[in-house]
Backbone as CSV, one residue per row, in Angstrom:
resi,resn,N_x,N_y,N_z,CA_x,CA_y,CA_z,C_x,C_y,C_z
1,UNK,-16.055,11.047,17.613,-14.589,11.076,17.685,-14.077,9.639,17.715
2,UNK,-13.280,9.661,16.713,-12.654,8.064,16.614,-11.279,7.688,17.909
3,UNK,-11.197,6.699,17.854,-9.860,6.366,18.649,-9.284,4.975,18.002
4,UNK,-8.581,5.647,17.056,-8.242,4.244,15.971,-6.341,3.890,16.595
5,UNK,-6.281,2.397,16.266,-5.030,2.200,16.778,-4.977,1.317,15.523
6,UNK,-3.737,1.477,15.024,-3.980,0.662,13.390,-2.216,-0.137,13.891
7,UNK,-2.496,-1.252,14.564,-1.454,-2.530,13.941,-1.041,-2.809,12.497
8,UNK,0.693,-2.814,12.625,1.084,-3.028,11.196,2.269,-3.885,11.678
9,UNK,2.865,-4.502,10.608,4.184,-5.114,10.516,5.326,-4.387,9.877
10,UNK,6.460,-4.929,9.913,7.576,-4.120,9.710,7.318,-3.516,8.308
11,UNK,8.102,-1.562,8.966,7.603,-1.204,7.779,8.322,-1.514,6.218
12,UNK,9.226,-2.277,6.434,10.300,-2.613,5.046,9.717,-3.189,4.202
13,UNK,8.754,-4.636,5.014,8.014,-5.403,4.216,6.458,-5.143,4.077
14,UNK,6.218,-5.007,5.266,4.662,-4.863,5.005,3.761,-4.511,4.367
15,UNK,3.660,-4.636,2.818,3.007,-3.938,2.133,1.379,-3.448,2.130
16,UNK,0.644,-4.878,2.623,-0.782,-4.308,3.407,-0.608,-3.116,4.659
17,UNK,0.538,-3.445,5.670,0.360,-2.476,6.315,0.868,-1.026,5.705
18,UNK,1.530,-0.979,4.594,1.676,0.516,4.494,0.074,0.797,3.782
19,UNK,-0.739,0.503,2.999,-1.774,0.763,2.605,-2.350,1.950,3.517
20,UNK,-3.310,1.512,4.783,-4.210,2.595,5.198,-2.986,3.346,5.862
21,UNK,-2.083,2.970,6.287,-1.084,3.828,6.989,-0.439,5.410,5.896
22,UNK,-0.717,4.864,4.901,-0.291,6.048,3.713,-1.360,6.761,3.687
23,UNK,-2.467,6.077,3.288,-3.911,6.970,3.456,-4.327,7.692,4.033
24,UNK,-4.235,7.144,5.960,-4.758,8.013,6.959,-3.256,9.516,7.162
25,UNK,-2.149,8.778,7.089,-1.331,9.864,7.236,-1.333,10.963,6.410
26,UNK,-1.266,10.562,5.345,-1.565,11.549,4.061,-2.495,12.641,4.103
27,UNK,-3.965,11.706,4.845,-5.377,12.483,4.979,-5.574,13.259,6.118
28,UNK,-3.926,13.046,7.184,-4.270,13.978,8.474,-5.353,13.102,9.154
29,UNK,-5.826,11.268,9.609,-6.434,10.869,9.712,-6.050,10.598,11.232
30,UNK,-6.013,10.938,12.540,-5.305,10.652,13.758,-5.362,9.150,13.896
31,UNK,-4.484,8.765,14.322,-4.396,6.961,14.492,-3.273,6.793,15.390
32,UNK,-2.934,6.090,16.374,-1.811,5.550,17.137,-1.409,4.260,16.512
33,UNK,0.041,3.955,16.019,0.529,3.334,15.533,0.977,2.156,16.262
34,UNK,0.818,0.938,16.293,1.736,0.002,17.251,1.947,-1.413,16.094
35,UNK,3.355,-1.125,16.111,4.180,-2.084,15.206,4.544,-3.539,15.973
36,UNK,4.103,-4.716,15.251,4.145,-5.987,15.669,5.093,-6.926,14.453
37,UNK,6.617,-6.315,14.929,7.592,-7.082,13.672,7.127,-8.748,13.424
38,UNK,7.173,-8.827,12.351,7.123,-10.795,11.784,8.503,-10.773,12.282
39,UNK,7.940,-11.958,13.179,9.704,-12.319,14.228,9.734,-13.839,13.699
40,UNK,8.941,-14.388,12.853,9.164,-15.814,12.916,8.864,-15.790,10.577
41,UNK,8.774,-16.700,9.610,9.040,-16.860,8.627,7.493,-16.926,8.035
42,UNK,6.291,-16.916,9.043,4.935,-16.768,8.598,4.051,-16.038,9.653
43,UNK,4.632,-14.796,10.381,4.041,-13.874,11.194,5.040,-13.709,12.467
44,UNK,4.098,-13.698,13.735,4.116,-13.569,15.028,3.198,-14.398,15.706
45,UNK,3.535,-15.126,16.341,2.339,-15.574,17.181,1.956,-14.331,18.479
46,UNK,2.505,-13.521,18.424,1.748,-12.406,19.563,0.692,-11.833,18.713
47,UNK,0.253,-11.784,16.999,-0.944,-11.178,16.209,-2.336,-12.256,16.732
48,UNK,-2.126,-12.870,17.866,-2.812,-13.422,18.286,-4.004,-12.421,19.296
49,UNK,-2.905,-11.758,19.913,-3.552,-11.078,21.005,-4.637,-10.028,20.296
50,UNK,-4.721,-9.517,18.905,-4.791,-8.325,18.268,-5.738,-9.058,16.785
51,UNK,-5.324,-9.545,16.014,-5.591,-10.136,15.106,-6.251,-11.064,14.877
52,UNK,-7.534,-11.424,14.376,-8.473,-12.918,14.141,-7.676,-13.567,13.110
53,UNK,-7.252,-12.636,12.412,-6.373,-13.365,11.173,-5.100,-13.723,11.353
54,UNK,-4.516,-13.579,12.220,-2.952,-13.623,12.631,-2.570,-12.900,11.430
55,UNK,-3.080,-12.051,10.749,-2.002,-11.358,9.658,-2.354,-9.600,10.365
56,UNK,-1.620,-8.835,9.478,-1.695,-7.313,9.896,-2.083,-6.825,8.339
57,UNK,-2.372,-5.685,8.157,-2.796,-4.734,9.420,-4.275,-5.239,9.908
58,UNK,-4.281,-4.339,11.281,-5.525,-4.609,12.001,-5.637,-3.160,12.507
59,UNK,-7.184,-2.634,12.664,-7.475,-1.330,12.985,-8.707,-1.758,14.269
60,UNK,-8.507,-1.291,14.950,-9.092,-1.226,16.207,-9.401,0.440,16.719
61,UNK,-10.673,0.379,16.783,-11.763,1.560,17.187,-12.646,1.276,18.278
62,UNK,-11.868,1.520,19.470,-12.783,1.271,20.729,-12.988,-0.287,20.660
63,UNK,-13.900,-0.809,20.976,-14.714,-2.738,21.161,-14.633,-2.972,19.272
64,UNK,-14.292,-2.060,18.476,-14.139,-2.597,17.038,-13.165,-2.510,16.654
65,UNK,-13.261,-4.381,15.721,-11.319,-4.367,15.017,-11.837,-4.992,13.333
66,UNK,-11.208,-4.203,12.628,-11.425,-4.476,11.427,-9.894,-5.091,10.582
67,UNK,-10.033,-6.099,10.122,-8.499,-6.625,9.913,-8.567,-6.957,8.153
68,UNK,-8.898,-6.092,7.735,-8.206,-5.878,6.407,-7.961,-4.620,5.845
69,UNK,-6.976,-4.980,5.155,-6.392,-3.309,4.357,-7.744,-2.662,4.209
70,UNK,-7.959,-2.810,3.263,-9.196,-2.390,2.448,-10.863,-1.628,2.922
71,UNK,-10.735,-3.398,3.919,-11.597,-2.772,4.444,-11.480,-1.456,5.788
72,UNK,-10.087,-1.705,6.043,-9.768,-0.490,7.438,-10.113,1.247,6.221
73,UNK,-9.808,0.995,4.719,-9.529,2.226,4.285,-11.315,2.351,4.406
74,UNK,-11.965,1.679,3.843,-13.424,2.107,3.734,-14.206,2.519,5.048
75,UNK,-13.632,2.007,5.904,-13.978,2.070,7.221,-13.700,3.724,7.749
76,UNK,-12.554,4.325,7.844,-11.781,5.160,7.630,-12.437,6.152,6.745
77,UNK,-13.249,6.302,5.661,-13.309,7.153,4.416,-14.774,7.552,4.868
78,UNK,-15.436,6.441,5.685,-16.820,6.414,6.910,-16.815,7.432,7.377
79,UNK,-15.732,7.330,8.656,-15.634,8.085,10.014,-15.174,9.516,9.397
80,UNK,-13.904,9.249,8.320,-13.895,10.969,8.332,-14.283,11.193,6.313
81,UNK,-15.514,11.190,6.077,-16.285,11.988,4.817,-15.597,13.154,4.212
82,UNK,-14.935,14.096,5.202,-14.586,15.496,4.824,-13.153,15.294,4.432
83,UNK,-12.429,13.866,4.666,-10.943,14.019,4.097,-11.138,13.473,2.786
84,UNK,-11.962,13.042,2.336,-12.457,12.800,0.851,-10.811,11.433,0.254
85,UNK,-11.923,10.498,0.789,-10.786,9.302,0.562,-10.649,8.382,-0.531
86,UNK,-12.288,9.134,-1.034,-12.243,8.469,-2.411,-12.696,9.674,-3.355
87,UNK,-13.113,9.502,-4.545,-13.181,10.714,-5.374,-14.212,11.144,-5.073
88,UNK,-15.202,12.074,-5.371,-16.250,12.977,-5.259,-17.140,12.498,-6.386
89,UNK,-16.569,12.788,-7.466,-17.205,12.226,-8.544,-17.895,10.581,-8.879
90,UNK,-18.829,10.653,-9.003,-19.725,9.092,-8.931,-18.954,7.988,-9.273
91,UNK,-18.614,8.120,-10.658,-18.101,7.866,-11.916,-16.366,7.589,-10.994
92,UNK,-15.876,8.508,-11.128,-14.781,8.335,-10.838,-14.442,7.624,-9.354
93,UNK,-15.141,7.565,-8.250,-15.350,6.666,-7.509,-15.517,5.279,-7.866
94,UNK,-16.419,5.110,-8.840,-16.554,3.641,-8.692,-15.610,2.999,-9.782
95,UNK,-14.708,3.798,-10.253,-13.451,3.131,-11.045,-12.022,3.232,-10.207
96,UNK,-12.068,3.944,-8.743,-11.548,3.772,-8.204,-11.915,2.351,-7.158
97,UNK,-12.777,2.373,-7.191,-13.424,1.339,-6.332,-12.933,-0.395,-7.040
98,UNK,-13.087,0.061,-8.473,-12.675,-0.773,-9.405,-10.994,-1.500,-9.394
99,UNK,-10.668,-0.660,-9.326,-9.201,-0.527,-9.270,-8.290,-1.140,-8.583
100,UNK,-9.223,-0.308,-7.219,-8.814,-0.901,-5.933,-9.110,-2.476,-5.520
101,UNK,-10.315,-2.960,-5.913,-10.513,-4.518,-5.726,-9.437,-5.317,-6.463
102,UNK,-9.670,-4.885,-8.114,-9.002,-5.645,-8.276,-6.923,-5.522,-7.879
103,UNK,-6.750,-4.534,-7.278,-5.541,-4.759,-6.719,-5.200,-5.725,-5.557
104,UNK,-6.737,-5.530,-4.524,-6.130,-6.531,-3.673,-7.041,-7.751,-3.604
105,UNK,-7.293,-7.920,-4.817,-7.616,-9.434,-5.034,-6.124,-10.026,-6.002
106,UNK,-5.891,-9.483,-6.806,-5.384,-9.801,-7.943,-3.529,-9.303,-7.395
107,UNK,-2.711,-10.040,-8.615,-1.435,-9.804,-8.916,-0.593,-10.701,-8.633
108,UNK,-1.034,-11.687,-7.948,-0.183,-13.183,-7.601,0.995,-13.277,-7.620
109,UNK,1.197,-13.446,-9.077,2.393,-13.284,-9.601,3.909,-12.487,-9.471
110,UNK,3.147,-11.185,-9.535,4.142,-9.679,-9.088,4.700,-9.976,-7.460
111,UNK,3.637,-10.007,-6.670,3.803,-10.398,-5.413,4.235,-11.262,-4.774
112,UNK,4.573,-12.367,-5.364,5.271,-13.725,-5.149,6.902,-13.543,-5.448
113,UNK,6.875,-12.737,-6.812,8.469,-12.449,-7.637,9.343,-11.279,-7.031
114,UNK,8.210,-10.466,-6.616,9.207,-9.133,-5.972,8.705,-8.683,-4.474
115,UNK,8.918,-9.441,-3.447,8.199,-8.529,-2.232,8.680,-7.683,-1.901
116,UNK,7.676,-6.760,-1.269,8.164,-5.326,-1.248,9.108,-5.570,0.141
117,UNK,10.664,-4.428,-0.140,11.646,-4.753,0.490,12.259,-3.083,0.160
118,UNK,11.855,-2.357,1.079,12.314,-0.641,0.513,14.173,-0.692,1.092
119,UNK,14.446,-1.662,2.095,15.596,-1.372,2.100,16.696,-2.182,1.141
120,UNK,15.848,-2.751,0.028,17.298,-3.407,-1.176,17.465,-2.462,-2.050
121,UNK,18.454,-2.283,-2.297,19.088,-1.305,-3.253,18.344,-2.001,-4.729
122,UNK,18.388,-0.865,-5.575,17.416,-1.078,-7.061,18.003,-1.657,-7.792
123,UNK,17.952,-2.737,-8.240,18.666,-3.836,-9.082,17.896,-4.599,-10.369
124,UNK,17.497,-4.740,-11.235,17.101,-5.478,-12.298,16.881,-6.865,-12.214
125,UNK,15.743,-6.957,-12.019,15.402,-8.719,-11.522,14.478,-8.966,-12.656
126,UNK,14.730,-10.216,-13.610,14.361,-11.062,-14.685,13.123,-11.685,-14.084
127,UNK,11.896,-11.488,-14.892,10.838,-12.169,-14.362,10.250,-13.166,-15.353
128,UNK,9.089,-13.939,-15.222,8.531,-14.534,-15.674,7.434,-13.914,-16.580
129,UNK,6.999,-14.356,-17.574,5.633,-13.828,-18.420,4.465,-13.502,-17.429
130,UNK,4.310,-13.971,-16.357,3.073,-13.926,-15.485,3.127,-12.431,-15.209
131,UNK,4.423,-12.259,-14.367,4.768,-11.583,-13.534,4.947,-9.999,-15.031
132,UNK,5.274,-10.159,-15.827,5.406,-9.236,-17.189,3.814,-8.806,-17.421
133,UNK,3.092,-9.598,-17.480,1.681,-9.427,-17.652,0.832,-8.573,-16.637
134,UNK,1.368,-8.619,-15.304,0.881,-8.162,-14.034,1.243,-6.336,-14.581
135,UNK,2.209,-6.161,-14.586,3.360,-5.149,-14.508,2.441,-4.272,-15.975
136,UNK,2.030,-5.172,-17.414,1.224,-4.596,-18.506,0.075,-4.139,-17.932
137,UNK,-0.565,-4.689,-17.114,-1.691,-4.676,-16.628,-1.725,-3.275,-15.273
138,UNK,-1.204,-3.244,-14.919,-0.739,-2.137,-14.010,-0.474,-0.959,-14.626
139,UNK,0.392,-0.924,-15.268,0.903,0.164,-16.290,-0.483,0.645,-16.630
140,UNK,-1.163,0.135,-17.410,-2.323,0.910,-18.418,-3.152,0.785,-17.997
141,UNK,-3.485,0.795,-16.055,-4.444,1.165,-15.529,-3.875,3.170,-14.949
142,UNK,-2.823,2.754,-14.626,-1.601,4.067,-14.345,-1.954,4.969,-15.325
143,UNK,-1.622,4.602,-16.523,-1.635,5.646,-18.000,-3.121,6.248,-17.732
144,UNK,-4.132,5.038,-18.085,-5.809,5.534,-18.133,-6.222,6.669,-17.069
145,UNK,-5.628,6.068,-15.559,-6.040,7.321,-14.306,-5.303,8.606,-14.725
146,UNK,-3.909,8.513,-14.731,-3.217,9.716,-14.493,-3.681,10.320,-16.183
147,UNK,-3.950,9.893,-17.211,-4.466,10.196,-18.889,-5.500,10.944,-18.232
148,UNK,-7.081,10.234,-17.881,-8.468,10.831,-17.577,-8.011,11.883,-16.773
149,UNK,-7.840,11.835,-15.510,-7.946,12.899,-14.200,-6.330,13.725,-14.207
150,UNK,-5.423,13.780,-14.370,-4.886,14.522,-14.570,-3.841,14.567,-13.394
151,UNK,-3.522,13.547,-12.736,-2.812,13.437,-12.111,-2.578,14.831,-10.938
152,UNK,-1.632,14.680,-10.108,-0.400,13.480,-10.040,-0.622,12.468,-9.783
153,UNK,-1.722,12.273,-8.949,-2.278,11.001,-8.260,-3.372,10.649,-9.172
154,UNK,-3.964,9.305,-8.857,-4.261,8.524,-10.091,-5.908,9.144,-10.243
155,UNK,-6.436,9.903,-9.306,-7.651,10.255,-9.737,-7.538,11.806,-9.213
156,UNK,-6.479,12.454,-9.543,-6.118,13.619,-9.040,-5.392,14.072,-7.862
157,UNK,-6.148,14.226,-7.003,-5.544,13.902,-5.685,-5.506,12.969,-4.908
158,UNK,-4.620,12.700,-4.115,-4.382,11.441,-3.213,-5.820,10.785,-2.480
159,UNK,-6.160,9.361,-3.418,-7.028,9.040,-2.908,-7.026,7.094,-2.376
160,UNK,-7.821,6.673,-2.107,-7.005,5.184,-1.754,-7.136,4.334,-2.581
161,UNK,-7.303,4.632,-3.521,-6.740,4.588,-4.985,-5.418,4.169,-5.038
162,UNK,-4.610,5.493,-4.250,-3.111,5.349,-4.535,-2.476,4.963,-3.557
163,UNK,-2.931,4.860,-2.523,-2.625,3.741,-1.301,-2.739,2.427,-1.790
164,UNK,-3.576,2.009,-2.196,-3.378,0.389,-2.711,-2.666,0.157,-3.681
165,UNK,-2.141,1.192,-4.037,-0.823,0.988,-5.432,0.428,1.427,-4.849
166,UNK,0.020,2.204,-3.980,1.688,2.789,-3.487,2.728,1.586,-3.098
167,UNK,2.577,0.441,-2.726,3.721,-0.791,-2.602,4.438,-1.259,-3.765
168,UNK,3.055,-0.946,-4.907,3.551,-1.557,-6.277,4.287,-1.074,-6.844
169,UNK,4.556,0.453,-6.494,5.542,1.421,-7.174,6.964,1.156,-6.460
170,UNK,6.953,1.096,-5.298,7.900,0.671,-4.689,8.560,-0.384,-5.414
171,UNK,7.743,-1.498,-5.356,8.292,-3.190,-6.314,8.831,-2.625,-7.639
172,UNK,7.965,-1.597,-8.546,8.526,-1.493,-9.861,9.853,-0.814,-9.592
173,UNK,10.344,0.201,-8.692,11.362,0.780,-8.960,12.860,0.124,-8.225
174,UNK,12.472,-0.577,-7.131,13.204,-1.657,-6.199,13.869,-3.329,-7.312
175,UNK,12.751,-3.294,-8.199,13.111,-4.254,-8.895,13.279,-3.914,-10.726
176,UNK,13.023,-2.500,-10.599,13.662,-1.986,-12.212,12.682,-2.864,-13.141
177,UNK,11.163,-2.775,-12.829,10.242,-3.345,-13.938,9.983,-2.917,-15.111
178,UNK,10.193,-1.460,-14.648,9.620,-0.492,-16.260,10.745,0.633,-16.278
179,UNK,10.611,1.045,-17.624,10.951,1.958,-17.838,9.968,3.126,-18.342
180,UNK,8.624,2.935,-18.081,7.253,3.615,-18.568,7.661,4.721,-17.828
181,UNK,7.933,5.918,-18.683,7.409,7.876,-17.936,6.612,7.848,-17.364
182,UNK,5.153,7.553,-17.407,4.716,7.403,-16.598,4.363,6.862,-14.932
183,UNK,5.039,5.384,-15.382,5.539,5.226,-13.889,6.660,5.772,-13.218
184,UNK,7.187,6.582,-13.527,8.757,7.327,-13.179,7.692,8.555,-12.475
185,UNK,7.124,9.147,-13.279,5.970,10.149,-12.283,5.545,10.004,-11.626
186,UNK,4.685,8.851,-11.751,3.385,8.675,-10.501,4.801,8.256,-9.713
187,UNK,5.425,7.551,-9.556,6.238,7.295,-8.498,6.892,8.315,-8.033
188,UNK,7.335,9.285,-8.812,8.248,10.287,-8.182,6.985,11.249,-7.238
189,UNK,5.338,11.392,-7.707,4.667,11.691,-6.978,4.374,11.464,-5.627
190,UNK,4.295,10.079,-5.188,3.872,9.156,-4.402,5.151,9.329,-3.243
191,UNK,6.633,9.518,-4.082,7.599,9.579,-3.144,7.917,10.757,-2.784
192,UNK,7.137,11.788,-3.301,7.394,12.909,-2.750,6.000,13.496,-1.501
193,UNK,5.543,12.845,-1.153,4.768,12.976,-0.153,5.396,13.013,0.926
194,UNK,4.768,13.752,2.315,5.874,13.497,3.443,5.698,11.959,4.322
195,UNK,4.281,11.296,3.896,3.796,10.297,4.501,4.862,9.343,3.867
196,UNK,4.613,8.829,2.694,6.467,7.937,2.033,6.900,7.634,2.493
197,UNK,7.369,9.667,2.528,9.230,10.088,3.243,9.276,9.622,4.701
198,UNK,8.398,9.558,5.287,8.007,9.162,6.857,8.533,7.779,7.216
199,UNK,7.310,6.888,6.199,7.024,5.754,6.646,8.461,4.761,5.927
200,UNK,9.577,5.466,4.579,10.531,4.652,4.155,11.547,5.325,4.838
201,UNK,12.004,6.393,5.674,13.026,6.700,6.520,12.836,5.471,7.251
202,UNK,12.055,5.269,8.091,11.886,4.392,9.242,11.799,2.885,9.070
203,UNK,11.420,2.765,7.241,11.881,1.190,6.814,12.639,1.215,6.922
204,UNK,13.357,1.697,6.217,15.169,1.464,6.365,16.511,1.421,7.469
205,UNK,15.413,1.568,8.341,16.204,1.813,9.639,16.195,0.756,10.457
206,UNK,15.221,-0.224,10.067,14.484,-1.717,10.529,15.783,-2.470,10.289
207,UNK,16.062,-3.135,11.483,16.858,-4.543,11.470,16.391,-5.527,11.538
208,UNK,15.120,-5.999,11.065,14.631,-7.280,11.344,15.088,-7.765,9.533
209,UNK,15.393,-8.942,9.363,15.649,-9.421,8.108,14.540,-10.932,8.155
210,UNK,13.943,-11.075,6.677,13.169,-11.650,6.583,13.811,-12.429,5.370
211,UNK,14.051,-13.643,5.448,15.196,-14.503,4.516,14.372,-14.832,2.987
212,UNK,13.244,-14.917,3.115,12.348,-15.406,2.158,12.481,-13.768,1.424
213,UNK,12.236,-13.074,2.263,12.147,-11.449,1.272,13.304,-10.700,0.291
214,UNK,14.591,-11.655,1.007,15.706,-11.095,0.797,16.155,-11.644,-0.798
215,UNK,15.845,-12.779,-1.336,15.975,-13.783,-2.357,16.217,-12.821,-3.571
């Protein structure tokens, strides 16, 4: 029996912290939540008490703290096997696996131009070729999953797969990147979950303003 306490930052911005927080909620994964707002322009100095990295999220299991997205989801997909957090299929696992690295290694660009900000109204923001390239590159990984497996979710059902993309959908529709059907689906998928609906009621309700995010 686990006793996971998963530290996150505000949910408006935090885009690592919505990651396993979409996952485990989604998966019925029990976790106690404790939110540590960025009160200052490069964290908190209280992610001290909690965090080796001073960044969030951080997952803590008894005397163990694991402080990356990624790795909290793999960690997580460990303890509970039967919520099936990644695909079943070999094959299709390890292109989720694929997927997933290179999301949170990669995207620089996207992430620098649009941070995720669920409470700005959807507006059309002019980007750079980098940031255009990120967005090509995204897209026709989207098309290929939801094309092969059949959607709604990118390898069928909700897997953390679509947790490590779920911020990006946010950015595309917050900042009017595409007009791809396809991303209009997977997003309208993703937002029709009750975990989302959960976790962007309660962004939006956040008064902390972050000046760099707001730009």
């Amino acid at each position: 029996m686990t006793d996971f306490e998963l530290f996150i930052g505000n949910k408006n911005y935090s885009s690592w912290s919505l990651r396993p927080w979409i996952a485990m909620t989604q998966k019925s994964i029990p976790f106690r939540e404790t939110l540590v707002p960025f009160e200052f322009e490069k964290g908190n100095p209280a992610f001290a008490e909690f965090s080796p990295t001073m960044k969030v999220p951080v997952l803590k299991d008894g005397a163990l703290t694991v402080w990356d997205s990624l790795a909290i989801l793999e960690y997580a997909a460990e303890c509970y096997p039967e919520k099936i957090l990644w695909p079943e299929d070999r094959s299709a696992r390890a292109e989720a696996r694929a997927i997933s690295a290179e999301m949170h290694s990669g995207f620089a660009p996207l992430r620098g131009a649009c941070p995720m900000n669920m409470h700005r109204p959807p507006e059309k923001r002019a980007v750079n070729d980098a940031v255009r390239k990120d967005v090509e590159r995204i897209l026709a990984i989207w098309n290929r999953c939801l094309d092969t497996f059949g959607g709604p979710f990118l390898f069928g059902d909700f897997t953390i797969a679509d947790a490590m993309y779920a911020p990006v959908s946010s950015r595309f529709a917050t900042y009017m990147l595409t007009d791809d059907p396809v991303a209009r689906s997977y997003h309208a998928a993703l937002t029709g979950t009750k975990a989302w609906q959960t976790w962007e009621a309660e962004a939006v309700k956040e008064t902390w303003i972050i000046p760099s995010s707001e730009d």
